[in-house]
Backbone as XML, in Angstrom:
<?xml version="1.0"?>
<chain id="A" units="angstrom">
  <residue number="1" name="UNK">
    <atom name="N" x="102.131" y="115.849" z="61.985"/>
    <atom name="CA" x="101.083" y="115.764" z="62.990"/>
    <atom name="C" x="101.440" y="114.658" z="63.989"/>
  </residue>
  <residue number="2" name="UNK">
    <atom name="N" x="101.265" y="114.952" z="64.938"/>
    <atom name="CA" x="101.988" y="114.097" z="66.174"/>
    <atom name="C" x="100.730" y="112.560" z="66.845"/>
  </residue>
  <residue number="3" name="UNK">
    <atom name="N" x="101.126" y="111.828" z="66.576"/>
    <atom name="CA" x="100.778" y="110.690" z="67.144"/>
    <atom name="C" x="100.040" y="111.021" z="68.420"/>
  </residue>
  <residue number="4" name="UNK">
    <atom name="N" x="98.756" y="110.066" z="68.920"/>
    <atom name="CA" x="98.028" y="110.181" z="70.071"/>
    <atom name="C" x="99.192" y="109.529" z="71.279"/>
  </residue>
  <residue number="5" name="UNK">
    <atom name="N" x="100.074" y="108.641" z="70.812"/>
    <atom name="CA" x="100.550" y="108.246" z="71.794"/>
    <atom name="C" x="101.930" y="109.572" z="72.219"/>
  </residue>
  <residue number="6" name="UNK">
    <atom name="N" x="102.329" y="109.788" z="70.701"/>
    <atom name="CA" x="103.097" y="111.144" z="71.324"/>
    <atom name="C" x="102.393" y="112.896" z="71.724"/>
  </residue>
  <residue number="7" name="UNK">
    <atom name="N" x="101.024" y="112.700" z="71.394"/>
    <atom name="CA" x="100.335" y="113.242" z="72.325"/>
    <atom name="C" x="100.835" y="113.384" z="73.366"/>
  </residue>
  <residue number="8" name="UNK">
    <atom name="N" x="100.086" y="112.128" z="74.062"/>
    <atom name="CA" x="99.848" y="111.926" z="75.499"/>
    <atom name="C" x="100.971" y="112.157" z="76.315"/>
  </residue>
  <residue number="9" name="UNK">
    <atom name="N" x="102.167" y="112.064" z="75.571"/>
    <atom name="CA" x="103.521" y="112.127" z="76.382"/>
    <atom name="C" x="103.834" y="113.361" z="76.295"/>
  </residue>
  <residue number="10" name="UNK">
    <atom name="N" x="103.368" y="114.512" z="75.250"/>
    <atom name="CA" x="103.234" y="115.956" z="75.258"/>
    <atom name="C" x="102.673" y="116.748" z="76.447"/>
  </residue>
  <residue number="11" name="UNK">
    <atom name="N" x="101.344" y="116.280" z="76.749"/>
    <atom name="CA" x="100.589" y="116.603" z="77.309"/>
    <atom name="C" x="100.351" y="115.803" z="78.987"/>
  </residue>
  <residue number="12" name="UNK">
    <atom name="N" x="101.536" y="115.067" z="79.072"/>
    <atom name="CA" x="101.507" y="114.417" z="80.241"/>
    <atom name="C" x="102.665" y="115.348" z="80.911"/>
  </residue>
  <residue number="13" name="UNK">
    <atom name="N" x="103.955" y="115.307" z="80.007"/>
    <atom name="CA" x="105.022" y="115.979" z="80.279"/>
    <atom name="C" x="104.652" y="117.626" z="81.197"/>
  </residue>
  <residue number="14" name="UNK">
    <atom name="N" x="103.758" y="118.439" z="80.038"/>
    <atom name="CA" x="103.273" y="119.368" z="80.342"/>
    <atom name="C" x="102.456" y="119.154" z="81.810"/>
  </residue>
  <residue number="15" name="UNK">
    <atom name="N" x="101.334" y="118.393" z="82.120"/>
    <atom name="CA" x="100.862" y="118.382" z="83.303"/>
    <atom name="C" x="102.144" y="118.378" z="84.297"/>
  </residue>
  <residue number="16" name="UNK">
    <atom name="N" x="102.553" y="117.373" z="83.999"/>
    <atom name="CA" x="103.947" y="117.033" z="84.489"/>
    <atom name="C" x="104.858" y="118.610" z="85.672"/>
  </residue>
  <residue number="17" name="UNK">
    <atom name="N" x="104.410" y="119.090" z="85.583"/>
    <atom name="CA" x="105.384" y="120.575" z="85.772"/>
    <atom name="C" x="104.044" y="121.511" z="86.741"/>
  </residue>
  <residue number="18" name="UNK">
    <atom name="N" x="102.732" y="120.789" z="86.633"/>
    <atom name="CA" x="102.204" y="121.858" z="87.362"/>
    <atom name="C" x="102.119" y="121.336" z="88.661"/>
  </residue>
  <residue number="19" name="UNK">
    <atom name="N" x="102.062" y="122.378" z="89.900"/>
    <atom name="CA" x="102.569" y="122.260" z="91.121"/>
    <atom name="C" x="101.582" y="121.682" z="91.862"/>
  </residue>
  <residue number="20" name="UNK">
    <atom name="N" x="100.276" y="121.638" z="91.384"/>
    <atom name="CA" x="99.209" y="120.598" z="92.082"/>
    <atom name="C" x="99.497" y="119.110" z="91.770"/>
  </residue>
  <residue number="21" name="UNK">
    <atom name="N" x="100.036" y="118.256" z="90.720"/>
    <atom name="CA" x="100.022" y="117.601" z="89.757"/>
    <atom name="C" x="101.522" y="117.028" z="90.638"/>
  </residue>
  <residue number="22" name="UNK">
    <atom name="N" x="102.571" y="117.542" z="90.780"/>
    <atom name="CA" x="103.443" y="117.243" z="91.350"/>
    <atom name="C" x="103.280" y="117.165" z="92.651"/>
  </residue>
  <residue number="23" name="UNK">
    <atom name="N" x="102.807" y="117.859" z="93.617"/>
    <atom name="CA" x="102.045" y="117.617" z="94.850"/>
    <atom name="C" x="101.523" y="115.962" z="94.877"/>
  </residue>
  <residue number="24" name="UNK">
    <atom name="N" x="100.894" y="115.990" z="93.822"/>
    <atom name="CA" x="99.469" y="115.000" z="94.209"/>
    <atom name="C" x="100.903" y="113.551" z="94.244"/>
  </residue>
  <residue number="25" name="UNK">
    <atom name="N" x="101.755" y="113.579" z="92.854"/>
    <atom name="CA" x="102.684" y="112.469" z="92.559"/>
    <atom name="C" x="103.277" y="112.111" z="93.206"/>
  </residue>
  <residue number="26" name="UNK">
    <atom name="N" x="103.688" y="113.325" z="94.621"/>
    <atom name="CA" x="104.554" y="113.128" z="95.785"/>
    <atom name="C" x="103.912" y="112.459" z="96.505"/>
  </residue>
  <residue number="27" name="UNK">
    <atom name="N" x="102.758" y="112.818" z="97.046"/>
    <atom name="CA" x="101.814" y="112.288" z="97.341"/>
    <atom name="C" x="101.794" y="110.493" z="97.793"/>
  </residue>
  <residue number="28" name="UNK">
    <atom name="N" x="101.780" y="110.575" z="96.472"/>
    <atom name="CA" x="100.612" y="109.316" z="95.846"/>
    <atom name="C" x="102.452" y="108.386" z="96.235"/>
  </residue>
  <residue number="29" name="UNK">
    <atom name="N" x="103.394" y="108.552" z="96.291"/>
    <atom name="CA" x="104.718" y="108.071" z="95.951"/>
    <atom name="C" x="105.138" y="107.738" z="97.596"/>
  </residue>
  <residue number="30" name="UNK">
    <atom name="N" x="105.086" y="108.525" z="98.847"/>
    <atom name="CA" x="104.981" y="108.603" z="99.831"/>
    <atom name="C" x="103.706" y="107.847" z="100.578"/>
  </residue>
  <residue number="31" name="UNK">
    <atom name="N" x="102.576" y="107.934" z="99.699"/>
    <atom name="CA" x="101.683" y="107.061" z="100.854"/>
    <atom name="C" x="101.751" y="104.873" z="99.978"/>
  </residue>
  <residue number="32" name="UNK">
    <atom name="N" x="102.752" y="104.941" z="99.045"/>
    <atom name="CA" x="103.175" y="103.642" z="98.780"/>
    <atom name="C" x="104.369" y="103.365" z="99.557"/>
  </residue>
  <residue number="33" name="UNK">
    <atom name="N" x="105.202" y="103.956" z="99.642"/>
    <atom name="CA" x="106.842" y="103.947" z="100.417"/>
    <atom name="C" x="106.060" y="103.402" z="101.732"/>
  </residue>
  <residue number="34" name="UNK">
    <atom name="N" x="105.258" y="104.409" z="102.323"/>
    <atom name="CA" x="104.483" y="104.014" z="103.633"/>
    <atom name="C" x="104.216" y="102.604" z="103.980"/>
  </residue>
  <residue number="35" name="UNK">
    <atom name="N" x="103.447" y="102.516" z="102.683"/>
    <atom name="CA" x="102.599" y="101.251" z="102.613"/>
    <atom name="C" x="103.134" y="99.532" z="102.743"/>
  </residue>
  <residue number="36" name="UNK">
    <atom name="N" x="104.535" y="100.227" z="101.891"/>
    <atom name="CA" x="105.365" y="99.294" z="101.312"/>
    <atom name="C" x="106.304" y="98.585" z="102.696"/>
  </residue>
  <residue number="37" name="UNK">
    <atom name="N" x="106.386" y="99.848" z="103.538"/>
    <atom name="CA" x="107.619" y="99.875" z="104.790"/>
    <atom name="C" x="106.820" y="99.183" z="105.837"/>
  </residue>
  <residue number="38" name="UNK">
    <atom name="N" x="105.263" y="99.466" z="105.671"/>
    <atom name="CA" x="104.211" y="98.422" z="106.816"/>
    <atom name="C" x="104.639" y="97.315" z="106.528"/>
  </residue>
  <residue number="39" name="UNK">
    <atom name="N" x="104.083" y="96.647" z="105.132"/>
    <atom name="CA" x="104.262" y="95.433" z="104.721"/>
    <atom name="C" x="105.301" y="95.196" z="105.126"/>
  </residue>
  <residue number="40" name="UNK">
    <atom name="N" x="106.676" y="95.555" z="105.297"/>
    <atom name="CA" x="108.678" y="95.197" z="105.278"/>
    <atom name="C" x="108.180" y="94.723" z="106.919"/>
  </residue>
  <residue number="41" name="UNK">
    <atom name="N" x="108.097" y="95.688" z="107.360"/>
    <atom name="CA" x="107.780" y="95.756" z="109.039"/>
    <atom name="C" x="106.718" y="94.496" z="109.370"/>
  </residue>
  <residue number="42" name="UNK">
    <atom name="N" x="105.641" y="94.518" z="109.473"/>
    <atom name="CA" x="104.820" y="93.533" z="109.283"/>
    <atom name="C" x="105.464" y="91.935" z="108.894"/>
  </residue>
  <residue number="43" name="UNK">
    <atom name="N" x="106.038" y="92.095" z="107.620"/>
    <atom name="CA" x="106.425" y="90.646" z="107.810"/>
    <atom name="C" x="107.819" y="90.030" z="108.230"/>
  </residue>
  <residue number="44" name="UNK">
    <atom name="N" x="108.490" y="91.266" z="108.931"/>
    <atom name="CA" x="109.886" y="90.948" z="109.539"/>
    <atom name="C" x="109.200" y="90.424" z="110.928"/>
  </residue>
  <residue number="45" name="UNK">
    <atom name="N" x="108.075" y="90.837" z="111.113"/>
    <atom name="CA" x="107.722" y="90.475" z="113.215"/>
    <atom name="C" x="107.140" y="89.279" z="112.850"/>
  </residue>
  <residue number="46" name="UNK">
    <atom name="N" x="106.643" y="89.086" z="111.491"/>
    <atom name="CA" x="106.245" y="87.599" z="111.383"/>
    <atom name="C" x="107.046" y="86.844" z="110.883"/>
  </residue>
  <residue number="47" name="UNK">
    <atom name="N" x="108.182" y="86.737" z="110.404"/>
    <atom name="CA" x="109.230" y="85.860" z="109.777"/>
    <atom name="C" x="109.442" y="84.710" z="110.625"/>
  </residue>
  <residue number="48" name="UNK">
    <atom name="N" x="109.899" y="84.987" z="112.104"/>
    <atom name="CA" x="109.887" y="83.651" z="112.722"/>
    <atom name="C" x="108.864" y="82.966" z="113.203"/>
  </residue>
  <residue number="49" name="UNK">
    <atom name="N" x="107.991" y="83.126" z="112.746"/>
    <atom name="CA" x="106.404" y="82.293" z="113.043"/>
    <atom name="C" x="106.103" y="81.297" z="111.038"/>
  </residue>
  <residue number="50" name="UNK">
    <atom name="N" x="107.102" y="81.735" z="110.279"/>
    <atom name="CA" x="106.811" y="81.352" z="108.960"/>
    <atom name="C" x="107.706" y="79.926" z="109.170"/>
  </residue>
  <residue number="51" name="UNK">
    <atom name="N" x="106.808" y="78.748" z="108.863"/>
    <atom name="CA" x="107.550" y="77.549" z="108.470"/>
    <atom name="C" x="108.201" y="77.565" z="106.881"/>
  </residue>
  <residue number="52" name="UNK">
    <atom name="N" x="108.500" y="76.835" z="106.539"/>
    <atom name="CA" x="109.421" y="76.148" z="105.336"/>
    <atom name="C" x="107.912" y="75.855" z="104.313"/>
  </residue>
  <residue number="53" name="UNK">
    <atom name="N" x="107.037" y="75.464" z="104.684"/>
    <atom name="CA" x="105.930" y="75.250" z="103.753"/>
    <atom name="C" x="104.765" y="76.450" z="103.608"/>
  </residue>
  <residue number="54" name="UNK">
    <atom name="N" x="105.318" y="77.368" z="104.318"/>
    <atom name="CA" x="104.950" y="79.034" z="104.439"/>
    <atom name="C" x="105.310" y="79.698" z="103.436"/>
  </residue>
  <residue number="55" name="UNK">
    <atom name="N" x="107.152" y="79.715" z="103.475"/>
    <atom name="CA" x="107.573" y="80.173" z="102.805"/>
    <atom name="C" x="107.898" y="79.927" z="101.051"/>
  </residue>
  <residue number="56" name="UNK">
    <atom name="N" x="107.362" y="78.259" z="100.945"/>
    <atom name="CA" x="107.414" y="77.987" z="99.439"/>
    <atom name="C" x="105.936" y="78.428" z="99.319"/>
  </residue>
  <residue number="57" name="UNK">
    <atom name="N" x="104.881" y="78.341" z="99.959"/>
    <atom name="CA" x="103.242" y="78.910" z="99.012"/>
    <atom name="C" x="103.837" y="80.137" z="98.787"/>
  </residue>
  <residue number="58" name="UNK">
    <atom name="N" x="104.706" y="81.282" z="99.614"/>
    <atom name="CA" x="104.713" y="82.433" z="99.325"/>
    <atom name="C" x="105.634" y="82.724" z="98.087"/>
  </residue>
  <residue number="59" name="UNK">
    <atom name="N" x="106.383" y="81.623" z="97.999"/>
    <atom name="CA" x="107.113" y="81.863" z="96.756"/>
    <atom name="C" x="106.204" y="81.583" z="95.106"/>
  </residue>
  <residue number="60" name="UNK">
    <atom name="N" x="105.501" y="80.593" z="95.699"/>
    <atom name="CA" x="104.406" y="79.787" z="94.711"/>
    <atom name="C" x="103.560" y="81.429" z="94.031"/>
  </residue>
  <residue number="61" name="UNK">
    <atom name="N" x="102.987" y="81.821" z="95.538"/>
    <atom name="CA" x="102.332" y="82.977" z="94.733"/>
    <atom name="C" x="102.773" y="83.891" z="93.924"/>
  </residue>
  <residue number="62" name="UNK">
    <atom name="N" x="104.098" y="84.552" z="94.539"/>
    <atom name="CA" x="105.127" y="85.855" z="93.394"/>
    <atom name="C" x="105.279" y="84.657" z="92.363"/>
  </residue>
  <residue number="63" name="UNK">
    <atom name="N" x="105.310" y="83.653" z="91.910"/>
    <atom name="CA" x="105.867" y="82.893" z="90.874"/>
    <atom name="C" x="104.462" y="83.076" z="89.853"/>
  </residue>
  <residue number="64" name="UNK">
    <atom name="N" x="103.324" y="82.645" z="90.846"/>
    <atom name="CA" x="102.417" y="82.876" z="89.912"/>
    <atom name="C" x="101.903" y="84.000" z="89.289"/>
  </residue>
  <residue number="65" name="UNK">
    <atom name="N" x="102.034" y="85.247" z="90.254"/>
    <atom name="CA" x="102.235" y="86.753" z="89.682"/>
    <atom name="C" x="102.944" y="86.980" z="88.696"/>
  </residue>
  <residue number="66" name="UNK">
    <atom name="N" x="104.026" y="86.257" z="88.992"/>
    <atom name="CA" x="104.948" y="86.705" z="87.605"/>
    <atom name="C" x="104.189" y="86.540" z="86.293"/>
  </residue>
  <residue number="67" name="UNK">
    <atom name="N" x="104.069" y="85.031" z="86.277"/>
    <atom name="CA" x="103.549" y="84.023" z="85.323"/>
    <atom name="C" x="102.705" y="84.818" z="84.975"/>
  </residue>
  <residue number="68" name="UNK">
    <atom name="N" x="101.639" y="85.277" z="85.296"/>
    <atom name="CA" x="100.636" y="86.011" z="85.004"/>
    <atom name="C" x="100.440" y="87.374" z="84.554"/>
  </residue>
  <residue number="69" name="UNK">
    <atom name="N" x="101.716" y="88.249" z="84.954"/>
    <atom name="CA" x="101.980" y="89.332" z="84.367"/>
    <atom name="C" x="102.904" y="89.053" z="82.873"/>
  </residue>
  <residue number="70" name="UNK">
    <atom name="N" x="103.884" y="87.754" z="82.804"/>
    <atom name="CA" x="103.878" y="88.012" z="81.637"/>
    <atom name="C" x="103.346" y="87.329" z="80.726"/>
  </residue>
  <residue number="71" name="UNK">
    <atom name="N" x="102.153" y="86.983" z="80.717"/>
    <atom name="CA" x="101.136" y="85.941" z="80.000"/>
    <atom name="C" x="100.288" y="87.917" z="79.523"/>
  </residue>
  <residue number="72" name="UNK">
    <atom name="N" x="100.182" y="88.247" z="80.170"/>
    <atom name="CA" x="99.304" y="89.629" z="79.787"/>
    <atom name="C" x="100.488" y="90.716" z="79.151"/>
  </residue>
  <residue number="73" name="UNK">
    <atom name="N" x="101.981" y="90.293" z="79.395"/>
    <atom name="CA" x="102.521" y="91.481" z="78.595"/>
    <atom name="C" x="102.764" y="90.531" z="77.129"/>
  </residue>
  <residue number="74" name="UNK">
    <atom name="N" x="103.088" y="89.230" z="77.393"/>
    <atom name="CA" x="102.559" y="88.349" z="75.705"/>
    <atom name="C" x="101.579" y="88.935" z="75.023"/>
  </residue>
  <residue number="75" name="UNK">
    <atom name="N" x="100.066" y="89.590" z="75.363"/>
    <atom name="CA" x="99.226" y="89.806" z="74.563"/>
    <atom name="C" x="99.007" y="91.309" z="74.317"/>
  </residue>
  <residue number="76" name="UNK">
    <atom name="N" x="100.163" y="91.985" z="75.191"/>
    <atom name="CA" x="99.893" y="93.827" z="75.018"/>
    <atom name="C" x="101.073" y="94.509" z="74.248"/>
  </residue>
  <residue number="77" name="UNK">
    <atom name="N" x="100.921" y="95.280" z="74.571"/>
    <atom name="CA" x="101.798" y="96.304" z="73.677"/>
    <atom name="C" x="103.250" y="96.660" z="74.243"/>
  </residue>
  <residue number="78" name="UNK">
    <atom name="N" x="103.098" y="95.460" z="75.418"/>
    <atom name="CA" x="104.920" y="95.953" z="75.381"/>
    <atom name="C" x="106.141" y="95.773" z="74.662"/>
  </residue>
  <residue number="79" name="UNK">
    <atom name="N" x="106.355" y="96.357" z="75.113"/>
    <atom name="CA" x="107.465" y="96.184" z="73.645"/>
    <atom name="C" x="108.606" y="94.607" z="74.430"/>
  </residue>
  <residue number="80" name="UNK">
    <atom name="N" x="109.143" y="93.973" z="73.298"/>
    <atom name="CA" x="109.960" y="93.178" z="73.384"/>
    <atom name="C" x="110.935" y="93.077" z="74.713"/>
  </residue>
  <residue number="81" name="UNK">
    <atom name="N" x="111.587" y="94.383" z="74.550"/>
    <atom name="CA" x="112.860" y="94.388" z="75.592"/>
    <atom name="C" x="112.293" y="94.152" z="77.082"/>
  </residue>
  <residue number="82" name="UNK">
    <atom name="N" x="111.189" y="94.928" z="77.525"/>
    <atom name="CA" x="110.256" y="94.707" z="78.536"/>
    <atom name="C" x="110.060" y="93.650" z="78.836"/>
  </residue>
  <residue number="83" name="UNK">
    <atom name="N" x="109.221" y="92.827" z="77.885"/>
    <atom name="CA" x="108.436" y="91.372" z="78.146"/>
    <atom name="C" x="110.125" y="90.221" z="78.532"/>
  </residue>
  <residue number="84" name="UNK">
    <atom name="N" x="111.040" y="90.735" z="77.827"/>
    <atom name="CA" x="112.436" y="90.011" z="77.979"/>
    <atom name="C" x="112.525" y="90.411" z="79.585"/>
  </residue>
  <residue number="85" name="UNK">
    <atom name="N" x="112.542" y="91.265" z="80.050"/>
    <atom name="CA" x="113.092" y="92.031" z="81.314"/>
    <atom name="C" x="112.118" y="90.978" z="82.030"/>
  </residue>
  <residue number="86" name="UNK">
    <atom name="N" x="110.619" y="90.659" z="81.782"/>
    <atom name="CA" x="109.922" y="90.292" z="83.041"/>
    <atom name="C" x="109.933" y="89.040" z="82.801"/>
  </residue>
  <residue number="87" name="UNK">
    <atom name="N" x="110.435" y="88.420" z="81.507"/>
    <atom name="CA" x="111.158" y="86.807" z="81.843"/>
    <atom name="C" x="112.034" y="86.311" z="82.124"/>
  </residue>
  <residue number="88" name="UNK">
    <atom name="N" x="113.040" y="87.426" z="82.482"/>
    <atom name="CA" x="114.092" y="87.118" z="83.056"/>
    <atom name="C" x="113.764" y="87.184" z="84.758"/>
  </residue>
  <residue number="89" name="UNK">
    <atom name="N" x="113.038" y="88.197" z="85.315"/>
    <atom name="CA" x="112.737" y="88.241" z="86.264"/>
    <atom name="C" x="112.094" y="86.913" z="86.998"/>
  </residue>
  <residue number="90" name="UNK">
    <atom name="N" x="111.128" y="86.509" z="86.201"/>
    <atom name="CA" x="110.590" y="85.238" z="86.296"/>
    <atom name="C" x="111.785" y="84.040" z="86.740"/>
  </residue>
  <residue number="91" name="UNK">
    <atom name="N" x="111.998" y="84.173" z="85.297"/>
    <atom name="CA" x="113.221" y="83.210" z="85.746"/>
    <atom name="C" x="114.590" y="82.977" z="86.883"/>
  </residue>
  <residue number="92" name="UNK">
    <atom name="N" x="114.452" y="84.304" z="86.797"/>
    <atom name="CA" x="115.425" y="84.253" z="88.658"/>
    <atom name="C" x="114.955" y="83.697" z="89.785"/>
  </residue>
  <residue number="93" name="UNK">
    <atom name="N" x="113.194" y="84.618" z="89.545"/>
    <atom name="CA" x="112.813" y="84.112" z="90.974"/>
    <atom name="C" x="112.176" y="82.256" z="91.132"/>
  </residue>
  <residue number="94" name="UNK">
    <atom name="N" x="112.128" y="82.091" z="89.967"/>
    <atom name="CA" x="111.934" y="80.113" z="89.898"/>
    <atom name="C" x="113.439" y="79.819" z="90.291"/>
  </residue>
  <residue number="95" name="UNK">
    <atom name="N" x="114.401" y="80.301" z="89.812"/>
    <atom name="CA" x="115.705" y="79.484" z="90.377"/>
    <atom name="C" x="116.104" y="79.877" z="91.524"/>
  </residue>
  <residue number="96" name="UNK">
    <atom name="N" x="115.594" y="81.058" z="92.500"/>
    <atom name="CA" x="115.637" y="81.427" z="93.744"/>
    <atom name="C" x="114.604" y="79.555" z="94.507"/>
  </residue>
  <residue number="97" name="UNK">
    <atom name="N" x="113.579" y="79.643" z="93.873"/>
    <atom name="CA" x="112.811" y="79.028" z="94.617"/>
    <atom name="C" x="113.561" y="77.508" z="94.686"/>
  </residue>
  <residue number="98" name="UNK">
    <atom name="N" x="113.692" y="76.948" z="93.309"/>
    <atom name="CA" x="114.703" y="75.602" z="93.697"/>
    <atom name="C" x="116.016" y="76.005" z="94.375"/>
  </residue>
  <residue number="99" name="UNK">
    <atom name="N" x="116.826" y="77.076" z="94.468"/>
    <atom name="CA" x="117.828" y="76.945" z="95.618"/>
    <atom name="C" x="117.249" y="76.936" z="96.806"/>
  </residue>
  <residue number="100" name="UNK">
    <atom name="N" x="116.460" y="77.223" z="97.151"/>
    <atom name="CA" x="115.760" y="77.678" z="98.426"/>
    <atom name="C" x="115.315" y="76.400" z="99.161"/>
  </residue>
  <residue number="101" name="UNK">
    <atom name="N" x="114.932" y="75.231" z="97.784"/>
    <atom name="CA" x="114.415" y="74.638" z="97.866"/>
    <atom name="C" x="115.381" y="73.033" z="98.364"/>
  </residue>
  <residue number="102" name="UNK">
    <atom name="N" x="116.420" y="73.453" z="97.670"/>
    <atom name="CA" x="117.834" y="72.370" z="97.811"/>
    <atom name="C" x="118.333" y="72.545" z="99.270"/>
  </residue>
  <residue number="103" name="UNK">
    <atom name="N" x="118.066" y="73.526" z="99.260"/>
    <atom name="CA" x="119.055" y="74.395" z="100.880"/>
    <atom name="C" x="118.027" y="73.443" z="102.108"/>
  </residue>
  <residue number="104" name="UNK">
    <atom name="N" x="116.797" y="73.645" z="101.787"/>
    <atom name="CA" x="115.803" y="73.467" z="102.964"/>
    <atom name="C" x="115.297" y="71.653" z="102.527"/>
  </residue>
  <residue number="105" name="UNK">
    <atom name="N" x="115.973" y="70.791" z="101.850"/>
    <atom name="CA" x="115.577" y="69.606" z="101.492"/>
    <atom name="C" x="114.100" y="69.524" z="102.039"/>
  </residue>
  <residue number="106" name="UNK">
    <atom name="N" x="113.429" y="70.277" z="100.996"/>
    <atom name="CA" x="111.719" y="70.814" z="100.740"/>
    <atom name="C" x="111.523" y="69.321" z="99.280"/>
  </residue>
  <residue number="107" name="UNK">
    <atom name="N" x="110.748" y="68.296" z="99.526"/>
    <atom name="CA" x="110.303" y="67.465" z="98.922"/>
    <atom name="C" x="109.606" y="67.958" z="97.382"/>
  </residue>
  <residue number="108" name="UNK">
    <atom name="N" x="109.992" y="67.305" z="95.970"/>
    <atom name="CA" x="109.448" y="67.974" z="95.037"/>
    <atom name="C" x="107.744" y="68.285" z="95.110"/>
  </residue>
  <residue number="109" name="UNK">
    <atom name="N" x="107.350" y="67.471" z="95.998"/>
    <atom name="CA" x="105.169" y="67.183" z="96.441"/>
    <atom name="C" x="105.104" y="68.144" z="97.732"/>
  </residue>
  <residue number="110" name="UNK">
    <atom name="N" x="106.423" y="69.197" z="98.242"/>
    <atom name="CA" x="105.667" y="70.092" z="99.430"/>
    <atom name="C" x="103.955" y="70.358" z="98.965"/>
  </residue>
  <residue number="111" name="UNK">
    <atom name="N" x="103.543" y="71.209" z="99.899"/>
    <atom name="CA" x="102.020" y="71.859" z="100.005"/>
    <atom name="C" x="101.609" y="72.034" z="98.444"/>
  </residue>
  <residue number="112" name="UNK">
    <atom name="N" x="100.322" y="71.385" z="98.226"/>
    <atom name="CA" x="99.831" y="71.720" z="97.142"/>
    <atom name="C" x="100.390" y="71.372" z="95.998"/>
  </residue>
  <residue number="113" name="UNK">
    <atom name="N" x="101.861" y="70.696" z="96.096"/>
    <atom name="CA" x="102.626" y="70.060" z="94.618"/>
    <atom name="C" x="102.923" y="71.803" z="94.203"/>
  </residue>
  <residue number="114" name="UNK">
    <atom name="N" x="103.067" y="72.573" z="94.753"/>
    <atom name="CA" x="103.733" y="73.843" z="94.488"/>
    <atom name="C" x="105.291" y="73.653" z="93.598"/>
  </residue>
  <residue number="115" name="UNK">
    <atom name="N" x="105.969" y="73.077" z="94.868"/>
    <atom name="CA" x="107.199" y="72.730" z="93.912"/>
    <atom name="C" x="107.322" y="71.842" z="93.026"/>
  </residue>
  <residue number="116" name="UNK">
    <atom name="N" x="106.520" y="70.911" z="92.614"/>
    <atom name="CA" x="106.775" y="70.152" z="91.442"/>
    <atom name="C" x="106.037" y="70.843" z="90.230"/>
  </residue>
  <residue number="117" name="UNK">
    <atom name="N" x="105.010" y="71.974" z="90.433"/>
    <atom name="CA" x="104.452" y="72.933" z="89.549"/>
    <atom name="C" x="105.290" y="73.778" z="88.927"/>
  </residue>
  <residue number="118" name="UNK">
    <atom name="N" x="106.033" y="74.638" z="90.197"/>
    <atom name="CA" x="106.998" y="75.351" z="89.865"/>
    <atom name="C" x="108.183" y="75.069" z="88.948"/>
  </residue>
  <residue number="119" name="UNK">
    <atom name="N" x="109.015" y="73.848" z="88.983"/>
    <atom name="CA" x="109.569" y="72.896" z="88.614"/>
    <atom name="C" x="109.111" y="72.927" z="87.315"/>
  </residue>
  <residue number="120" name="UNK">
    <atom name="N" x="108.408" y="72.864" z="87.019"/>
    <atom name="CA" x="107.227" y="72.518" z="85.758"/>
    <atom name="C" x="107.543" y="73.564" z="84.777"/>
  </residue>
  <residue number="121" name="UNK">
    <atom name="N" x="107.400" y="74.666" z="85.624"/>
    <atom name="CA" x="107.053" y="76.195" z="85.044"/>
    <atom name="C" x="108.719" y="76.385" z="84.718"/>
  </residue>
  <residue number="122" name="UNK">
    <atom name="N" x="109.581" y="76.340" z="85.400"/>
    <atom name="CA" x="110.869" y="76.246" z="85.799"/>
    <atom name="C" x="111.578" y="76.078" z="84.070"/>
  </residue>
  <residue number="123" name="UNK">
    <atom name="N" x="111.125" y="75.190" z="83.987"/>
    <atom name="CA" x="111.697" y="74.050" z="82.549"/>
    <atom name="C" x="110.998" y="75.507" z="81.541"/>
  </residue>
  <residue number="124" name="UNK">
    <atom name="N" x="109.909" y="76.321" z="81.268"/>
    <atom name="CA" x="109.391" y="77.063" z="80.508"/>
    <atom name="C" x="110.082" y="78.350" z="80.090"/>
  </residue>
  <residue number="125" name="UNK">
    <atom name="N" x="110.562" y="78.749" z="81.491"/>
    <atom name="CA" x="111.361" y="79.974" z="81.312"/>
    <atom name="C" x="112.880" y="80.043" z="81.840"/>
  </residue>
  <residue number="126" name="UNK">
    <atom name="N" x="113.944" y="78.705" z="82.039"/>
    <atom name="CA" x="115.032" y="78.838" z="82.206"/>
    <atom name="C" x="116.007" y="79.544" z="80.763"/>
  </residue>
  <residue number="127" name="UNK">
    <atom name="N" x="116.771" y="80.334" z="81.098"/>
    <atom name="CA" x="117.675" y="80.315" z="80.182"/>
    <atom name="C" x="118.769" y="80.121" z="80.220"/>
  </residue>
  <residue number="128" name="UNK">
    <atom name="N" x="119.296" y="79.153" z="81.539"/>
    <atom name="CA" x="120.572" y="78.919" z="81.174"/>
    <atom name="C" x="120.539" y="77.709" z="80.579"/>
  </residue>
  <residue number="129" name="UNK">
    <atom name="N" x="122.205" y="77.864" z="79.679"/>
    <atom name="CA" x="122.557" y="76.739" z="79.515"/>
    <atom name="C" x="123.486" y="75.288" z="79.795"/>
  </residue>
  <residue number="130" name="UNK">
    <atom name="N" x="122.637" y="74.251" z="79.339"/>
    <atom name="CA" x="122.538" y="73.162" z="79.916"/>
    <atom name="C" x="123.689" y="72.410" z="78.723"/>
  </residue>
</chain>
């Protein structure tokens, strides 16, 4: 007898194939691409109006997204290899932010103590070694 979760992948698969259902996925896949290409567009006409203390809050925030998505895959059902995948991700984009940060001699107290937070966070999820 088949599992609810292998259910759902039975019965998703199956939807999966009907031509309204695939419509709608195209859909739904095309009005994000859209969405996604505003945003690209949008913040390429604003890039040179972004200062240096612009661009670390904006890093501050994806850092804290991260942080926060994997604080919620810590308590769910993803599986291991996943939650590995989105701390590694994490961890790139904190060592994006201190190169970014070396390059642009950005003070560890910029806006909000962002980078000395980050920094902080930095030390939590590095894995290289030292």
């Amino acid at each position: 007898m088949p599992t609810s979760k292998e259910g759902a992948k039975i019965s998703g698969h199956k939807l999966s194939k009907k031509p309204a259902i695939m419509a709608r996925v195209e859909h739904l896949r095309r009005t994000e691409r859209e969405r996604q290409n505003r945003i690209a567009d949008q913040l390429a006409d604003d890039a040179a109006s972004y200062s240096r203390a612009d661009v670390l809050k904006l890093f501050g925030e994806v850092s804290d997204t991260l942080h926060a998505a994997y604080v919620i895959g810590q308590n769910s059902a993803i599986s291991p290899l996943r939650l590995e995948q989105l701390r590694r991700v994490w961890s790139d984009h904190t060592g994006r932010l201190a190169k970014y940060e070396e390059e642009h001699d950005i003070a560890p107290d910029a806006p909000d103590g962002l980078a000395e937070r980050l920094n902080m966070v930095a030390g939590k999820v590095c894995t290289c070694q030292k």
